[in-house]
Every structure is written in structure tokens, then in C-alpha cells.
Backbone as JSON Lines, residues from 0, in Angstrom:
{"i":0,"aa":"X","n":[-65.73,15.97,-1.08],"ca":[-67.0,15.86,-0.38],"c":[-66.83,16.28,1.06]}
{"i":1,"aa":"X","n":[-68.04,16.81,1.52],"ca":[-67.83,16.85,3.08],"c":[-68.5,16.38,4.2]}
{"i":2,"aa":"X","n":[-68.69,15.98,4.96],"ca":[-69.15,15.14,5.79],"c":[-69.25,13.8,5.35]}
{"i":3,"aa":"X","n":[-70.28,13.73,6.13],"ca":[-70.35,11.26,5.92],"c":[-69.93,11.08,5.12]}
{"i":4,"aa":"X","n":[-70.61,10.77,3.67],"ca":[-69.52,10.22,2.59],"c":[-68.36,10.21,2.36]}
{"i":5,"aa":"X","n":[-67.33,11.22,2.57],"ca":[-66.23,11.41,2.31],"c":[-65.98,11.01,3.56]}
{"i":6,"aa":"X","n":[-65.71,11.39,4.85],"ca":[-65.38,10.26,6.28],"c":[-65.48,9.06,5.96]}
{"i":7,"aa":"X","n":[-66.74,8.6,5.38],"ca":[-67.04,7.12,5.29],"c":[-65.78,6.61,4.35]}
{"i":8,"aa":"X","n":[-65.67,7.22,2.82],"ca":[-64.74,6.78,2.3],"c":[-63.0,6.95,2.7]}
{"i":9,"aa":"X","n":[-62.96,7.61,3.6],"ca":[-61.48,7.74,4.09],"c":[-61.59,6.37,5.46]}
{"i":10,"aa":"X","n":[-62.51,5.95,5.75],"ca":[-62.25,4.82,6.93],"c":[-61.93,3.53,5.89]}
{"i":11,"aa":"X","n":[-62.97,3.38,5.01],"ca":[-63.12,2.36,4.28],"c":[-61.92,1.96,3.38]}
{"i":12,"aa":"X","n":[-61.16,3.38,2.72],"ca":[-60.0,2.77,1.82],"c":[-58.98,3.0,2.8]}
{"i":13,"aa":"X","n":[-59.01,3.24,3.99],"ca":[-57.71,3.13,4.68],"c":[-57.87,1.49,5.19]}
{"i":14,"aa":"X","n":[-59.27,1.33,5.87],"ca":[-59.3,-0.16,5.95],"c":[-59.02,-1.34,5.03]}
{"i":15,"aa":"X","n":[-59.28,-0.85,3.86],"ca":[-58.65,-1.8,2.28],"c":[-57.13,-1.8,2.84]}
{"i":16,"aa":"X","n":[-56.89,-0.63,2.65],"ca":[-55.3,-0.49,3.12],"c":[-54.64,-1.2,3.65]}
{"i":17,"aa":"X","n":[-55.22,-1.07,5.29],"ca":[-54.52,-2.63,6.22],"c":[-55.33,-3.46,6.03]}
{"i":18,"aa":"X","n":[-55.99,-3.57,5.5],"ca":[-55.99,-5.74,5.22],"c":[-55.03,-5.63,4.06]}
{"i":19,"aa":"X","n":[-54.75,-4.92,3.36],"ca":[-53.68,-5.2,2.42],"c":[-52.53,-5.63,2.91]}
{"i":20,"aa":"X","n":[-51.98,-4.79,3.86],"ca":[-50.73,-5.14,5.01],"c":[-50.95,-6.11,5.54]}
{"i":21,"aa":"X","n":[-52.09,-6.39,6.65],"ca":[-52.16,-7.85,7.3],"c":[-51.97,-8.85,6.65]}
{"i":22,"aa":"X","n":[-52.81,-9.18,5.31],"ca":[-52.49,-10.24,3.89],"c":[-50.87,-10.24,3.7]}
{"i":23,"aa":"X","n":[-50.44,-9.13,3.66],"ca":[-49.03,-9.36,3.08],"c":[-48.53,-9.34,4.1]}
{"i":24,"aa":"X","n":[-48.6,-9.36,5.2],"ca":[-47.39,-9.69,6.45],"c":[-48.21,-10.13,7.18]}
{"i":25,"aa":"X","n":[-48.9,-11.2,7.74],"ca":[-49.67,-11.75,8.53],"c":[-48.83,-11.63,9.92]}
{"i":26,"aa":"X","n":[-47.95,-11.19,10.7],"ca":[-47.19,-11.09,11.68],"c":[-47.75,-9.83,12.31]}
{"i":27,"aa":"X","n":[-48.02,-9.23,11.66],"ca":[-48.13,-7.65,11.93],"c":[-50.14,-7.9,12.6]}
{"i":28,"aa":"X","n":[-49.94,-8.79,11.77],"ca":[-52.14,-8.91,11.92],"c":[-52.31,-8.71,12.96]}
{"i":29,"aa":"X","n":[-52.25,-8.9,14.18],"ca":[-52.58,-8.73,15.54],"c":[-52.58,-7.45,16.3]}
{"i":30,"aa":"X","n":[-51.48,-6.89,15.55],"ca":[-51.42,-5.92,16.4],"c":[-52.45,-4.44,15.73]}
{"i":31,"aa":"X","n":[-52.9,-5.41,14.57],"ca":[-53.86,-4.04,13.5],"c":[-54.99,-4.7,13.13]}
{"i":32,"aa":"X","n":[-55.55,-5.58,13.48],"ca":[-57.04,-6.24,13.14],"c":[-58.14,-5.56,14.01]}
{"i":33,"aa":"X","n":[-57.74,-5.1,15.66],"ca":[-58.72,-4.23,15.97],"c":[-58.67,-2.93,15.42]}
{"i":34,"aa":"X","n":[-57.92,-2.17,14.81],"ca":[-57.93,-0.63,13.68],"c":[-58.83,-1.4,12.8]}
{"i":35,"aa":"X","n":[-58.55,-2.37,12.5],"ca":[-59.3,-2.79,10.46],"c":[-60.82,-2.74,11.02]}
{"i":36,"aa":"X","n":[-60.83,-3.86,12.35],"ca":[-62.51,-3.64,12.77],"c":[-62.97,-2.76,13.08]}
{"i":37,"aa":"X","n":[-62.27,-1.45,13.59],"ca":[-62.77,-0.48,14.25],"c":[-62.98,1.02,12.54]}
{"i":38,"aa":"X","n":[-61.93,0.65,11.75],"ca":[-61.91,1.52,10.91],"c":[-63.32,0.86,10.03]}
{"i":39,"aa":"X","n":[-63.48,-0.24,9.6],"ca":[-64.27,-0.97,8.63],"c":[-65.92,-0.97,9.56]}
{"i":40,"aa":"X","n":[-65.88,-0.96,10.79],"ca":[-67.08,-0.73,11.58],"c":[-67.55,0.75,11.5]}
{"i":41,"aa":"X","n":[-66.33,1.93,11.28],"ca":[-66.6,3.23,11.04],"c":[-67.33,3.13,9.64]}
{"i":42,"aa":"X","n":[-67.16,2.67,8.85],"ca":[-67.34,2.77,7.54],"c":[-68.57,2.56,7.55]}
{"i":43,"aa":"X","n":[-69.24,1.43,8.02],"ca":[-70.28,0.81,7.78],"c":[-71.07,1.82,8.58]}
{"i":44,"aa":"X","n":[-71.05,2.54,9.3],"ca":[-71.44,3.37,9.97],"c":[-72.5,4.23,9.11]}
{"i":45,"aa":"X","n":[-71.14,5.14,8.36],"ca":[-71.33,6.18,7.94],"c":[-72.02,6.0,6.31]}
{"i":46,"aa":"X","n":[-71.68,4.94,5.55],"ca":[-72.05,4.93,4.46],"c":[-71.8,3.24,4.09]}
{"i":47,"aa":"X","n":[-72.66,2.65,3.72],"ca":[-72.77,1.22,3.84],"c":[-72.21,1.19,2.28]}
{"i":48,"aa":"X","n":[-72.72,2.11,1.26],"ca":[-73.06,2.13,-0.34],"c":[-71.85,2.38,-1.08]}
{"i":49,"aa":"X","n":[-70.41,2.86,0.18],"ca":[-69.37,3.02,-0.68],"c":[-68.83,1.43,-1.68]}
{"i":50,"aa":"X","n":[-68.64,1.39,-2.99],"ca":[-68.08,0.57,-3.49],"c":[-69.31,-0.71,-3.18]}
{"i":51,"aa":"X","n":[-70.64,-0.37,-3.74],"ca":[-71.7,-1.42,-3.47],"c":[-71.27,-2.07,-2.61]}
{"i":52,"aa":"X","n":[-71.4,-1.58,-1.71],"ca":[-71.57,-2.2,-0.43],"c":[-69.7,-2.47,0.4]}
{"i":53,"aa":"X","n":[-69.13,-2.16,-0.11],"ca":[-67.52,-2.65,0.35],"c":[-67.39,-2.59,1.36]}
{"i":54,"aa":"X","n":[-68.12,-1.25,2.13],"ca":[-67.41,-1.54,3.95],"c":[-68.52,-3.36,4.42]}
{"i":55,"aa":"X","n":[-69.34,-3.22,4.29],"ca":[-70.02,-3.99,4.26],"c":[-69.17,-5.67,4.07]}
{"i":56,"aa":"X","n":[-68.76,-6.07,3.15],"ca":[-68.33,-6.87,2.4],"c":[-66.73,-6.57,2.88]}
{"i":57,"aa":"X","n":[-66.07,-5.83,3.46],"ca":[-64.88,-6.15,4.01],"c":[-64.81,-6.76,5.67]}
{"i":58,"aa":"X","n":[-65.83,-5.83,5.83],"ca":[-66.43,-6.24,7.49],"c":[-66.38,-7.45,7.29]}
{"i":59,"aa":"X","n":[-67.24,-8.44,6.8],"ca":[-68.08,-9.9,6.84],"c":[-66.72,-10.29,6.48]}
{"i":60,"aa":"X","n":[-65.65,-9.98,5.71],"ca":[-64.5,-11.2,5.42],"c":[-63.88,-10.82,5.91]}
{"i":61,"aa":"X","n":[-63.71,-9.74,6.91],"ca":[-62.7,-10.04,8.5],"c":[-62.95,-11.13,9.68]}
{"i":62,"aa":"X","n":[-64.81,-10.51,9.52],"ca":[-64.93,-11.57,10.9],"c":[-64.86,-12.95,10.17]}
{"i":63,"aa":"X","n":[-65.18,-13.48,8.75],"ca":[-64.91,-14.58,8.34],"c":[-63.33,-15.41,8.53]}
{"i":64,"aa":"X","n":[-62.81,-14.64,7.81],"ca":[-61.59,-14.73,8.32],"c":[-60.12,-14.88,9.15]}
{"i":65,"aa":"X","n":[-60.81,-13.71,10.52],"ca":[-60.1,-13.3,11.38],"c":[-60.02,-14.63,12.46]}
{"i":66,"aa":"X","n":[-58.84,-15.09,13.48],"ca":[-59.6,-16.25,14.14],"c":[-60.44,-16.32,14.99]}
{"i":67,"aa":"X","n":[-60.76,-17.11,15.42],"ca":[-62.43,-16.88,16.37],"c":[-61.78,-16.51,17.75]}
{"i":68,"aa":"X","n":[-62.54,-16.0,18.62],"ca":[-62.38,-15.87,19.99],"c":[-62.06,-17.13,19.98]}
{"i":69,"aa":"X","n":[-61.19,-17.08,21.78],"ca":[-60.72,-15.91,22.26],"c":[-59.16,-15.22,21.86]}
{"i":70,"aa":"X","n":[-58.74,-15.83,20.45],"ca":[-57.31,-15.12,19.95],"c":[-57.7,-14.63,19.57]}
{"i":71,"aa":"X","n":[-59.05,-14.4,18.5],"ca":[-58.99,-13.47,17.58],"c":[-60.83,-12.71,17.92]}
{"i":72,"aa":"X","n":[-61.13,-11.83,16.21],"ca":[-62.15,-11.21,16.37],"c":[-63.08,-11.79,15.34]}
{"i":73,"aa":"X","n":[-62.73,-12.72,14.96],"ca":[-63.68,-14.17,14.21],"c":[-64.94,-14.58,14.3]}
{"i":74,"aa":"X","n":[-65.93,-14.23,13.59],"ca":[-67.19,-14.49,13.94],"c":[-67.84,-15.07,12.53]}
{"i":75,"aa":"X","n":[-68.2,-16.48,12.84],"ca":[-68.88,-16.69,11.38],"c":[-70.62,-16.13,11.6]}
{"i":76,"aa":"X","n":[-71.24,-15.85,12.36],"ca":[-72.13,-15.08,12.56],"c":[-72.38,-13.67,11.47]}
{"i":77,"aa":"X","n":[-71.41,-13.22,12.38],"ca":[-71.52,-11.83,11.78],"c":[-71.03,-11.51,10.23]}
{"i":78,"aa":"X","n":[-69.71,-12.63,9.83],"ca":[-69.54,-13.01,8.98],"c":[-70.64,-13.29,7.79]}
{"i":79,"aa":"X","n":[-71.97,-13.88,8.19],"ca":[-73.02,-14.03,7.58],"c":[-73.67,-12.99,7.85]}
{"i":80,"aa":"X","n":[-74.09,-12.25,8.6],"ca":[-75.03,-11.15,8.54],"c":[-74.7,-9.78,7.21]}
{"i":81,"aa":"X","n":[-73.17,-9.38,7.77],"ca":[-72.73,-8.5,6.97],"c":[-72.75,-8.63,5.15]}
{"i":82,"aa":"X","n":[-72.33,-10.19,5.17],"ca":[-72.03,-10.48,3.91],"c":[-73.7,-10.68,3.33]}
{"i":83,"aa":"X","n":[-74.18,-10.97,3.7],"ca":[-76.07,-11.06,3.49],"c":[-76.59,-10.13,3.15]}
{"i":84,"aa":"X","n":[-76.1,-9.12,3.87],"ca":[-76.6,-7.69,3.78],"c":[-76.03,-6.98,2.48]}
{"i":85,"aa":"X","n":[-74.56,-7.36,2.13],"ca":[-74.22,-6.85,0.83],"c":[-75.12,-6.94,-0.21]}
{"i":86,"aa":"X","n":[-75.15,-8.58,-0.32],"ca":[-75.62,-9.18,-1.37],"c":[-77.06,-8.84,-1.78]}
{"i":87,"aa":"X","n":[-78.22,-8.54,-0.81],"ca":[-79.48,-7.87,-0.4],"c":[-79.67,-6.64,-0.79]}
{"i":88,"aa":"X","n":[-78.73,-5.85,-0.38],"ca":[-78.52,-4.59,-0.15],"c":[-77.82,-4.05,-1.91]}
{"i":89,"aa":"X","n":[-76.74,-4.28,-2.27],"ca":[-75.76,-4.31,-3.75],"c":[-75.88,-5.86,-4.2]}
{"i":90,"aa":"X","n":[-76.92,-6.17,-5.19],"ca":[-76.78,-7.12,-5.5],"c":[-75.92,-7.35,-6.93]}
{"i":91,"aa":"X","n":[-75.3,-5.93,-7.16],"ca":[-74.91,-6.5,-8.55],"c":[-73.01,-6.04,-8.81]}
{"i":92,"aa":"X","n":[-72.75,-6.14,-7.44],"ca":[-71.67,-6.69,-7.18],"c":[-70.74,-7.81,-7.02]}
{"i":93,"aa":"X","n":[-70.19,-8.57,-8.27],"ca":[-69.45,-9.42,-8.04],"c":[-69.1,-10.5,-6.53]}
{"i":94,"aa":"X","n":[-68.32,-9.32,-5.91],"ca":[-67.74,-9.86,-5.06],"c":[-68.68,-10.21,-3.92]}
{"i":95,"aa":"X","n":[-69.78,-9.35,-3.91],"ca":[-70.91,-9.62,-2.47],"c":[-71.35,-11.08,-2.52]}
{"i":96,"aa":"X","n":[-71.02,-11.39,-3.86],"ca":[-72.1,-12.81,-4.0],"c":[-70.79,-14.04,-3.59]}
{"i":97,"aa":"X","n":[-69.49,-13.68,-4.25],"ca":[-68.58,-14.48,-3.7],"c":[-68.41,-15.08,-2.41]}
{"i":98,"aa":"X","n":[-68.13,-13.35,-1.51],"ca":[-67.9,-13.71,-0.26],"c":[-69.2,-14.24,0.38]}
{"i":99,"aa":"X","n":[-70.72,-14.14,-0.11],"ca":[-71.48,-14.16,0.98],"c":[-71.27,-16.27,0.51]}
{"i":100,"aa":"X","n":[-70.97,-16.89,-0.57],"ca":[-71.3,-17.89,-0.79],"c":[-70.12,-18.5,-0.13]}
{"i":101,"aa":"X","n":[-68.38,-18.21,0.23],"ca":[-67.85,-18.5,0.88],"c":[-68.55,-18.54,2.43]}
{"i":102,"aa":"X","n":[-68.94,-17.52,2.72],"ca":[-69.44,-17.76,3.93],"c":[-70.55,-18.91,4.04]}
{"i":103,"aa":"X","n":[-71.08,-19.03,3.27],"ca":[-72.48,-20.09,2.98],"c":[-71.68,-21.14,4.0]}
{"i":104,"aa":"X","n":[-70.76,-21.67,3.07],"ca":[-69.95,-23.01,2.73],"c":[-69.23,-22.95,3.94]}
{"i":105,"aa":"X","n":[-68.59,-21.93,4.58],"ca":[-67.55,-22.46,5.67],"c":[-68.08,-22.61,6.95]}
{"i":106,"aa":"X","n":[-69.34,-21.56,6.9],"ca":[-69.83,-21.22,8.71],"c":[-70.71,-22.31,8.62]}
{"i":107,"aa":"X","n":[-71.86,-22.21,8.04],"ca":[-73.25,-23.41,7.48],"c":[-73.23,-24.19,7.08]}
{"i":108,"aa":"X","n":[-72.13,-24.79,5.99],"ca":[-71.6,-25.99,5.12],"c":[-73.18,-25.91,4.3]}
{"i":109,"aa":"X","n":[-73.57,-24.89,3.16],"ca":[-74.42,-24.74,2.8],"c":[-73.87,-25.2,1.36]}
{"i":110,"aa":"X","n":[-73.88,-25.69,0.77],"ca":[-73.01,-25.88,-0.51],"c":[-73.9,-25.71,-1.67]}
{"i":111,"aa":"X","n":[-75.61,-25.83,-1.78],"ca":[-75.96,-25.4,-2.79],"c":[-76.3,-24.2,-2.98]}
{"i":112,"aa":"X","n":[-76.17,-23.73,-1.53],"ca":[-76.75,-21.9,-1.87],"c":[-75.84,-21.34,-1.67]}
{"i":113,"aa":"X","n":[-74.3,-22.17,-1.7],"ca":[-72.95,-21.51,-1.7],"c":[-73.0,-21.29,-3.45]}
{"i":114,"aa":"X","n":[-73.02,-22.41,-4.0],"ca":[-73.2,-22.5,-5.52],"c":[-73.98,-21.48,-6.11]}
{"i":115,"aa":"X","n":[-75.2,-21.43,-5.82],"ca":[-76.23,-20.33,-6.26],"c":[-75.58,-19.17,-6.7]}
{"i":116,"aa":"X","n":[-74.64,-18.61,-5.72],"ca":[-73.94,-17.34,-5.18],"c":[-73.22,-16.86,-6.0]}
{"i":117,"aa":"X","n":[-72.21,-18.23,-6.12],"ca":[-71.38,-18.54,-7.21],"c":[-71.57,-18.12,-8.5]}
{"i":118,"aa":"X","n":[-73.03,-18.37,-9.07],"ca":[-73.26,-18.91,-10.2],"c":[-73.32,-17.19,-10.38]}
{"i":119,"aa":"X","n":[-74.56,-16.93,-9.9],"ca":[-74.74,-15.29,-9.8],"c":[-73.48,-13.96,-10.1]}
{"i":120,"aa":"X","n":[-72.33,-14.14,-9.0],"ca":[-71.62,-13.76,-8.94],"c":[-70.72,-13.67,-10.53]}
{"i":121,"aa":"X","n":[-70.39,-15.01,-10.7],"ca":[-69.85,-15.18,-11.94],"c":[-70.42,-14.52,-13.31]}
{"i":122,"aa":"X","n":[-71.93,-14.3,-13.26],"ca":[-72.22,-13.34,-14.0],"c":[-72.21,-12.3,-14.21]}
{"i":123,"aa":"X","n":[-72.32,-11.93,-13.52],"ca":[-72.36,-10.83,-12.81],"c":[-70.5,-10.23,-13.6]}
{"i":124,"aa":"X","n":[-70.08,-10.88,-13.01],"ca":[-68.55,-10.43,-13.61],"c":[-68.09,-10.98,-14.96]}
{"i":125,"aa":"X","n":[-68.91,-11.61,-15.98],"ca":[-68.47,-12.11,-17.1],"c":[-69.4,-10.73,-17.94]}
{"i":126,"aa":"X","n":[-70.31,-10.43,-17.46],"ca":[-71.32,-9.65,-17.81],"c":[-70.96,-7.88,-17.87]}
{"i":127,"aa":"X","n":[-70.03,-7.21,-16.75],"ca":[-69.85,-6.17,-16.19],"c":[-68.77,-5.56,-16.61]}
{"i":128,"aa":"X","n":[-68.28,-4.15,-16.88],"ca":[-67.23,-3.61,-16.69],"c":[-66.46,-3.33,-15.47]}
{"i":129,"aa":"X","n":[-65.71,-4.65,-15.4],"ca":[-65.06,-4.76,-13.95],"c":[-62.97,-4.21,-14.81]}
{"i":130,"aa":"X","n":[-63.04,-3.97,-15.74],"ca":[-61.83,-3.91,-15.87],"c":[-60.73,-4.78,-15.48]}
{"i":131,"aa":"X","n":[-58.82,-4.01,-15.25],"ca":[-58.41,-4.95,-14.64],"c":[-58.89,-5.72,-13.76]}
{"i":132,"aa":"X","n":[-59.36,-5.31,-12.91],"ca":[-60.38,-5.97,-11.38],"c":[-60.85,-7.87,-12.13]}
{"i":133,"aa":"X","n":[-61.39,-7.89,-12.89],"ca":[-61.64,-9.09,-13.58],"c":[-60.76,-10.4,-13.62]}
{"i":134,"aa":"X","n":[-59.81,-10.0,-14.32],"ca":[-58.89,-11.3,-14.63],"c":[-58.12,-11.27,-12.44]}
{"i":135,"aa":"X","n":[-58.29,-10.91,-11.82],"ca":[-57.92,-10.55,-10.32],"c":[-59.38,-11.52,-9.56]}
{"i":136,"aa":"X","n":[-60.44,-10.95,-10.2],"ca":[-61.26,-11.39,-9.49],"c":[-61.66,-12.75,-9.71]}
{"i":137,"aa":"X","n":[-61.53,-13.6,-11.2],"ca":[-61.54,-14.91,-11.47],"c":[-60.96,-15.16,-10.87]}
{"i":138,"aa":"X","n":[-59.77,-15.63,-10.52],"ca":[-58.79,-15.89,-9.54],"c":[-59.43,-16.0,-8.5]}
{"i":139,"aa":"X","n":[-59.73,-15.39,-7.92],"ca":[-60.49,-15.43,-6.5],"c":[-61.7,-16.54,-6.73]}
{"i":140,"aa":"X","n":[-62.83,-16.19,-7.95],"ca":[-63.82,-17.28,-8.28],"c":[-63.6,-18.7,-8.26]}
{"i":141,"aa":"X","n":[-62.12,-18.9,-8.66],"ca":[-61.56,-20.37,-9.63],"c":[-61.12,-20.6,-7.62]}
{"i":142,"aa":"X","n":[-60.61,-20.02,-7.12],"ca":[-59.76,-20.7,-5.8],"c":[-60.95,-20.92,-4.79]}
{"i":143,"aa":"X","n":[-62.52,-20.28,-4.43],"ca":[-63.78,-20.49,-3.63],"c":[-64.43,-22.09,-4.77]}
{"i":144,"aa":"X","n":[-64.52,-21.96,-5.37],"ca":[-65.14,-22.66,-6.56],"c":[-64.49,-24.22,-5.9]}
{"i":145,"aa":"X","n":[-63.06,-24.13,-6.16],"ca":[-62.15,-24.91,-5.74],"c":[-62.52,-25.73,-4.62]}
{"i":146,"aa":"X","n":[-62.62,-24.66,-3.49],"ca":[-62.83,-25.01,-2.28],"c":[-63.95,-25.53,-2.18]}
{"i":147,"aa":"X","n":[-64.85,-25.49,-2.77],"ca":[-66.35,-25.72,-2.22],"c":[-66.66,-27.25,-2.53]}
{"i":148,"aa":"X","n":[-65.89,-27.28,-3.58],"ca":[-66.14,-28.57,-4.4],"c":[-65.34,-29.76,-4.1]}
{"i":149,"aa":"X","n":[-64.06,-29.23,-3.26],"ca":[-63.33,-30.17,-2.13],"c":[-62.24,-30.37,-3.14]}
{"i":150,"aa":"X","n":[-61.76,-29.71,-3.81],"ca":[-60.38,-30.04,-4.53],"c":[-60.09,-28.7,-4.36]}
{"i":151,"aa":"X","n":[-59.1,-29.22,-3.53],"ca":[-57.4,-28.37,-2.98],"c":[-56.7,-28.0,-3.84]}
């Protein structure tokens, strides 16, 4: 491809990329969380629609994630906007509904419209050809699920 789309998708899977690294070496995170925001802010830029919504939905679980000012680039704000916008925007993406219901629960302590999210989501992926991605992505369902419900 040439232009936006294909730019968009070279910011976006390089940004998959390092959060892959930061996850697996959290030491290194600091010195590459402004690239992930700056590459994953390119993304969203140029094409919101790569991977229903993914720059989108990686954005919102950085700033979810990341720590808050003033160490980090942490925003449960934006955290909710981005992830809102997935879910709005690609609603029939698995993961948009995950992360936006994590966010529900951690920034808002929203716990039934964290659930809602949940519930959605989970269909969404019992329902879909998510492939390997599936038995990867329960995992992720079973450990938010976990959390929400207050067993560690």
C-alpha cells in the first residue's frame, strides 16, 4: 500500500512491537514508552481502523497502564476516551470491549458497565473466528473477570 494506510500500519505494528519489549523487560519501559506514545499516537493519526480499531485500543492501554504523572505518561482519562472510542467506533472486536471494561473498573470503579463489556466481549469471542488469538485471549478475559470481582 502507499500512503496513510500502510504508514499507519508500520507505526501501529512497530508499536505492538515495543509494548511487547516493555511487557517483557519492564526496565527498558522508560526509556521507550514515549516512542510507544508517540508511534501509537502516529497510528491513530493516520488510520484509527487498522485491526478494528488497534491503534486506538493500544493507545487507551498505555495511558491505562503506563504510571501517572509525574513518572510516567498515565492517564486514566484518556485511557477512557480512546478505549470508548474503540468500542463505539469497532464494536465487534473482542478486545475493545475488554479493555474499555477494564478501564470502566479501574479509573471509575464502574463495575456493572465494567461487566456489561465483559459480557459483550466474551461473545463476541466465543462467537468469532479469532483463531489461535482465542485460547490467548480467554486468558486475558478469565484474569479482568478476576479482577473485577475482587479475587486475586
Amino acid at each position: 500500500t502507499s500512503g496513510g494506510e500502510g504508514d499507519a500500519a508500520t507505526h501501529y505494528y512497530l508499536a505492538a512491537n515495543l509494548g511487547l519489549a516493555i511487557n517483557d523487560h519492564p526496565v527498558q519501559a522508560a526509556e521507550n514508552i514515549q516512542r510507544l506514545e508517540s508511534e501509537l499516537t502516529r497510528a491513530v493519526q493516520l488510520s484509527r481502523g487498522i485491526d478494528d480499531g488497534g491503534p486506538l485500543r493500544l493507545l487507551g492501554m498505555l495511558y491505562l497502564k503506563a504510571p501517572p504523572w509525574p513518572t510516567g505518561i498515565g492517564d486514566g482519562d484518556k485511557a477512557l476516551s480512546y478505549l470508548k472510542e474503540a468500542v463505539s467506533s469497532y464494536p465487534g472486536h473482542p478486545l475493545n470491549h475488554l479493555f474499555y471494561a477494564e478501564a470502566l473498573f479501574e479509573v471509575d470503579d464502574q463495575k456493572p458497565e465494567a461487566q456489561k463489556e465483559i459480557k459483550k466481549g466474551t461473545q463476541l469471542l466465543n462467537e468469532g473466528q479469532w483463531g489461535f488469538n482465542r485460547v490467548v485471549w480467554q486468558k486475558e478475559f478469565a484474569d479482568v473477570v478476576r479482577e473485577i470481582s475482587g479475587r486475586r
